[in-house]
C-alpha positions in Angstrom: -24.8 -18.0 44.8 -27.1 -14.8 44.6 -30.9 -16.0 44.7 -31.0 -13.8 41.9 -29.5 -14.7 39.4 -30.6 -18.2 40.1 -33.7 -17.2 40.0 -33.2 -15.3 36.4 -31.0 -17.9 34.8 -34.2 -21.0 36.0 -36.5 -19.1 34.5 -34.0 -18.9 30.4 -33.3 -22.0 30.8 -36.9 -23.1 31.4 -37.9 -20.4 27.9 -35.2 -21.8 26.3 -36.1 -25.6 26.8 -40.0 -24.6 25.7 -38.2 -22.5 22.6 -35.7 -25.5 21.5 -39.6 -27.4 20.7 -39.1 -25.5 17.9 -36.0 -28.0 17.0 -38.4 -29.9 14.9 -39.3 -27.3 12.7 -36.8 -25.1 12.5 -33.6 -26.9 13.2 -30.8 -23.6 12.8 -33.3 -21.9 14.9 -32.6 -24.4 17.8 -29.0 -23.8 17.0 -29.2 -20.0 17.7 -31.1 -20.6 20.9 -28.0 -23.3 21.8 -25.9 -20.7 21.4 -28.0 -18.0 23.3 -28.7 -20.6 26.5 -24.7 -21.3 26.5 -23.8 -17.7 26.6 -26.3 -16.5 29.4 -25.4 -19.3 31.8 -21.5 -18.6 31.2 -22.5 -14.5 31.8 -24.4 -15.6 34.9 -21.6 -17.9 36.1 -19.6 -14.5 35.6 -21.4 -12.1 37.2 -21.7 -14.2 40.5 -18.1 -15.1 40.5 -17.5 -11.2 40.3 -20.1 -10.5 43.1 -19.1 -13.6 45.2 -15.4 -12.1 45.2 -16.5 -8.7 46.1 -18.7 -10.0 49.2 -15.3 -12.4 50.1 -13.2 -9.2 49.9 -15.7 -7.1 52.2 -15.8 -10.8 54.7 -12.2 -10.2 55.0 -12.0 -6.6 55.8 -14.8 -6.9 58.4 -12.9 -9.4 59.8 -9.5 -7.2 60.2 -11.1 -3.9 61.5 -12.9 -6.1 64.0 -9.6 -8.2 65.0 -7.4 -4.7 64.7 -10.5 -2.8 66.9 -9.9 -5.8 69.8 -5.7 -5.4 69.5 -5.6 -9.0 68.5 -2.4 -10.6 66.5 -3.4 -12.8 63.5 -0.4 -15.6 64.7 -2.7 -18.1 62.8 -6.0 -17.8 61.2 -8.7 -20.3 59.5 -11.5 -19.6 57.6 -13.7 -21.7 56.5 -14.5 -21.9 52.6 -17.7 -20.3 52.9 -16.1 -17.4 54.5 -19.0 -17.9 57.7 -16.9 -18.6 60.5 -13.2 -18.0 61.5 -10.5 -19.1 64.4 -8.0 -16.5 65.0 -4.9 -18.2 67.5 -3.1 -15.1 69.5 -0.1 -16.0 71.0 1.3 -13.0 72.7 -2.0 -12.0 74.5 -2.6 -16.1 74.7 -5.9 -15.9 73.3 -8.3 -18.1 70.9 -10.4 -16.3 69.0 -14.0 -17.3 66.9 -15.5 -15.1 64.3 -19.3 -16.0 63.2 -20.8 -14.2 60.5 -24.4 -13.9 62.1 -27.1 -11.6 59.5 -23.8 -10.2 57.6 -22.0 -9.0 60.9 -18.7 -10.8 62.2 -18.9 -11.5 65.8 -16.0 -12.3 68.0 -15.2 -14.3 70.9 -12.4 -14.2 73.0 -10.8 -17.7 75.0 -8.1 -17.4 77.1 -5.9 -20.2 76.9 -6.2 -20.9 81.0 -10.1 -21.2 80.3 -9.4 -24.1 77.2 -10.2 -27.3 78.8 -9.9 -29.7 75.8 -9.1 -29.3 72.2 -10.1 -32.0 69.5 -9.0 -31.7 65.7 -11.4 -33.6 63.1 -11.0 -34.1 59.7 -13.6 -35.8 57.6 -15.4 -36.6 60.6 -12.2 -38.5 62.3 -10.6 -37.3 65.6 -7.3 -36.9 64.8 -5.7 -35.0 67.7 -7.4 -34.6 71.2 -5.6 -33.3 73.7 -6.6 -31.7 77.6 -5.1 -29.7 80.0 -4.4 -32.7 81.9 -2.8 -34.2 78.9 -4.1 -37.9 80.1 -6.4 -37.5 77.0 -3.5 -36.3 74.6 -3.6 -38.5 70.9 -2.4 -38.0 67.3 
């Protein structure tokens, strides 16, 4: 979320709070400033749905002028959800690729398969496959 609008929608909420005081002696008053505090939030929640899109959208373009620039095929490719890292697998140049998004700028590195040593898949913190180039170690 944009510090921003964070920042913006804290501060109504904390005027509105000190406003709805007024609850006891104006009671449709506090009705009107309900309404008002609904609204803005749902703008806000808006606005940085709109500008988180955008930024996703620029993330992924980044992303293929730097993987077209390198003559890399997108075989398979994983993002993760907050669109800060990326694994790119290239099968006909046999390459793994990583994309870090480090001070708004994709960076790439390349992995031949020869140089992969071991490979490990968790999810939720469970090893679920582990395999090496020996394949003693291979599970799933």
């Amino acid at each position: 979320m944009n510090k921003n609008y964070f920042i913006a929608g804290t501060i109504f909420c904390m005027i509105m709070c000190i406003l709805s005081l007024f609850v006891f002696i104006n009671p449709p008053l506090f009705i009107i400033f309900l309404i008002l505090m609904i609204t803005s939030i749902a703008m806000t929640n808006i606005i940085v749905s709109k500008t988180e899109k955008k930024n996703i959208e620029n993330d992924i373009q980044k992303i293929n002028n730097l993987i077209n620039k390198n003559n890399l095929n997108k075989d398979q490719f994983f993002m993760n959800l907050d669109h800060t890292e990326a694994i790119l697998l290239d099968q006909e140049n046999k390459l793994l690729a990583t994309l870090k998004n480090v001070n708004n700028d994709f960076q790439l590195t390349q992995l031949p398969f020869s140089s992969i040593i071991e490979s490990e898949i968790i999810v939720d913190e469970v090893s679920v496959i582990l395999g090496s180039k020996s394949g003693q170690s291979y599970r799933s």
